[in-house]
N, C-alpha and C positions, 0 to 999 in steps of 0.2 A: 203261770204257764211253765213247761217244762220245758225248758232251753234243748236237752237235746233229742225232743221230740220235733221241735220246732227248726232245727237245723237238720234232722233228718227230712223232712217237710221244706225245706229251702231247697236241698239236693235234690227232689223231685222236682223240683221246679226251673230248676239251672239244666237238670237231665232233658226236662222237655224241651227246653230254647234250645239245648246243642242237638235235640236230635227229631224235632217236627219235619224234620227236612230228610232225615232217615239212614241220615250218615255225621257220627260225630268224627272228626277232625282232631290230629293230634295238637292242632292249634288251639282248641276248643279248650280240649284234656288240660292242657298248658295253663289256658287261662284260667281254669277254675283255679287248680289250685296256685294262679296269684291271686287271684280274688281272695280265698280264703284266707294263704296264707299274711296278705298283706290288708287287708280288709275287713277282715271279716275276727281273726284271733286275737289284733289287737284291741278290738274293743268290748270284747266279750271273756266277762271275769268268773262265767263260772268252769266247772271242772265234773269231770266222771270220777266215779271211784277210784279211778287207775291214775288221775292226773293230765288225764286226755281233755284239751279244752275243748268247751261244747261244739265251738265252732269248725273243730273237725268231721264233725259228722254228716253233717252238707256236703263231702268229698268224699265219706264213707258210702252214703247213700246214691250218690250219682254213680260209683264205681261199682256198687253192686247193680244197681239197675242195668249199668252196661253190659255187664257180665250176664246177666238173664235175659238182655234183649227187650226188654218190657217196653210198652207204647206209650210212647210221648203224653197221647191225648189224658192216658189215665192216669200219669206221673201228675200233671197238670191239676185233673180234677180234683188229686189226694190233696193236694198245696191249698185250693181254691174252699174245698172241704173242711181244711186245717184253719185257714182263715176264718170261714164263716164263723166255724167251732168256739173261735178264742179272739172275735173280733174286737173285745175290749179292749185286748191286748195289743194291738194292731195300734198303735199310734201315727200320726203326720211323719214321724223321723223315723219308725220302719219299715212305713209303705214306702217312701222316697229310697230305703238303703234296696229295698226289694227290686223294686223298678231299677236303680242305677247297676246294678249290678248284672240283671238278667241284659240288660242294653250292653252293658263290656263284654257278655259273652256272646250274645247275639254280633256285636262286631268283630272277635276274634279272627276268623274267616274271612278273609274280602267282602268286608262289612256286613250289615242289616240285610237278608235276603226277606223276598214276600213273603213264604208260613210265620216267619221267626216276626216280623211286623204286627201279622196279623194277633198271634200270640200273646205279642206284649199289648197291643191293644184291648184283646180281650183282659189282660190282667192288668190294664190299669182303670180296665170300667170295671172289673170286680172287687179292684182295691178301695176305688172311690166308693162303692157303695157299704162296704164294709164299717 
């Protein structure tokens, strides 16, 4: 798998949780990048030609999406798409880092709201089936 295709494909998916609801939050903004920076770089060893770790780009990609405005549902379906694609890949310890992750930022804001539920629901029956 190509790590930062696949962290590009996270940031879609962290884009849809902060913004099913249609307004992201600079709490939201915030929390990504703790997630990345504290979550997400420390356990990921690989690198871009520049020395940029993969796992930057799950915070590249959410920042661009913001910046375009683009719809949640479809950030969603690229991730759900990316999964199906490389569900080898997909192991018990990355569906578990997927799910806990999108849950801390679905809580950033005055917790779990109803879309952001529904959301993670749908993407923990499409992780299981994976």
């Amino acid at each position: 798998m190509i790590y930062r295709e696949f962290y590009s494909e996270l940031g879609k998916l962290l884009y849809a949780v902060a913004d099913i609801d249609h307004v992201i939050t600079q709490q939201e903004k915030n929390k990504l990048q703790d997630i990345v920076k504290k979550e997400l770089v420390p356990v990921e060893p690989h690198k871009d030609a520049f020395g940029t770790d993969a796992a930057y780009y799950a915070e590249i990609e959410f920042d661009f999406l913001d910046e375009q405005i683009e719809d949640a549902e479809t950030a969603f379906e690229s991730f759900i798409d990316f999964v199906e694609e490389h569900h080898t890949a997909f192991d018990k310890k990355m569906k578990k880092v997927c799910l806990h992750i999108t849950q801390e930022l679905a809580n950033a804001y005055r917790g779990t709201n109803k879309k952001e539920k529904q959301l993670l629901e749908k993407l923990k029956q499409k992780l299981e089936k994976a």
